[in-house]
N, C-alpha and C positions, 0 to 999 in steps of 0.2 A: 449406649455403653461402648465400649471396646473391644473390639476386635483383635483377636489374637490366631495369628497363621504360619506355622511353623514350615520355614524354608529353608532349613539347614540341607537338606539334602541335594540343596543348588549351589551348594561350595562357595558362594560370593563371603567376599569381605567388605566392611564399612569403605574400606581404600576401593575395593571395586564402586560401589554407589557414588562415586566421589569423583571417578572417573568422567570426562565430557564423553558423551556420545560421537562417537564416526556421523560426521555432515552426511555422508552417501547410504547411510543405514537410514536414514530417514530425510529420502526427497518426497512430501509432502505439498502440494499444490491445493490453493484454495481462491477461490473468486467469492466477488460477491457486487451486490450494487448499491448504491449511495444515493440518495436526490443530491440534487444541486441548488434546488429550490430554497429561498431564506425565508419561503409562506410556513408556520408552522402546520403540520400535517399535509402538504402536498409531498408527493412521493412519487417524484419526477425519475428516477432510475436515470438520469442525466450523468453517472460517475460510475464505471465499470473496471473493476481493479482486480487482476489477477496476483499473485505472491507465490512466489514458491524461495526457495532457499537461496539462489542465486540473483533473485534482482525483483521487482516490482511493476506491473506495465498498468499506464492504466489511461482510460479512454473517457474522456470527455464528449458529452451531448449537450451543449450550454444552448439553450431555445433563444434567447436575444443574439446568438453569434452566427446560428446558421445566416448563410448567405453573405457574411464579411468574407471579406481573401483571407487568404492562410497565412499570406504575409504580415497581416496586421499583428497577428496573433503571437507572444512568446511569453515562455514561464521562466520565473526567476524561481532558484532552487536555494533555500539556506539548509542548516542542519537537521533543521525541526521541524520546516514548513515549505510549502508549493503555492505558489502563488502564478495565476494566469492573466496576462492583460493584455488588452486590447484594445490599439492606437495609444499606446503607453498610458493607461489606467487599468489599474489592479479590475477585474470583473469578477472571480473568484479567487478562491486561497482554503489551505485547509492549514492542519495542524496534524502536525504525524506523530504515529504511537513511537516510532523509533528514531535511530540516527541517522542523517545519511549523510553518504559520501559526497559532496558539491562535485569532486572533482569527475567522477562517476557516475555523474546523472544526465539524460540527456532528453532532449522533446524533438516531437515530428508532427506539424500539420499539415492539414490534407483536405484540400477544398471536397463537399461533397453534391 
């Protein structure tokens, strides 16, 4: 059924609820991990992605790349998708929930 909860006495207006939220009232950080794996049900934890309000970082473990130089290694960034290749062939790629900036995206690899 429905639910009915009387909040008049918190003074808001329909114009209040309608209002966007202050960015800085809620900086919210959340991680999590991905396979990278294309076996279905292997859960290789190979994709580790932090997000918070201001930018996106995220950390690749590809098991066929360990032990390449880092040089071989660059992502191309479009609006919608990430894409990593290696000696100029695509090796992974995803598809992003969101939008991003091309011009504001950047990669770093790092021999280990």
């Amino acid at each position: 059924g429905n639910v009915v909860l009387d909040v008049s006495d918190l003074g808001l207006t329909m114009a209040d609820l309608q209002k966007p939220f202050p960015k800085e009232d809620f900086s919210v950080e959340s991680s999590g991990y991905q396979s990278t794996s294309r076996v279905s049900g292997v859960e290789d934890k190979g994709c580790y992605w932090v997000e918070n309000p201001e930018d996106m970082d995220v950390t690749l473990r590809i098991p066929g790349l360990i032990g390449q130089p880092a040089a071989c290694i660059s992502v191309l960034f479009s609006t919608t998708t990430v894409s990593v290749t290696a000696f100029g062939r695509v090796v992974w790629s995803c598809i992003q929930m969101g939008i991003s900036d091309v011009d504001d995206c950047t990669f770093l690899t790092e021999d280990w």
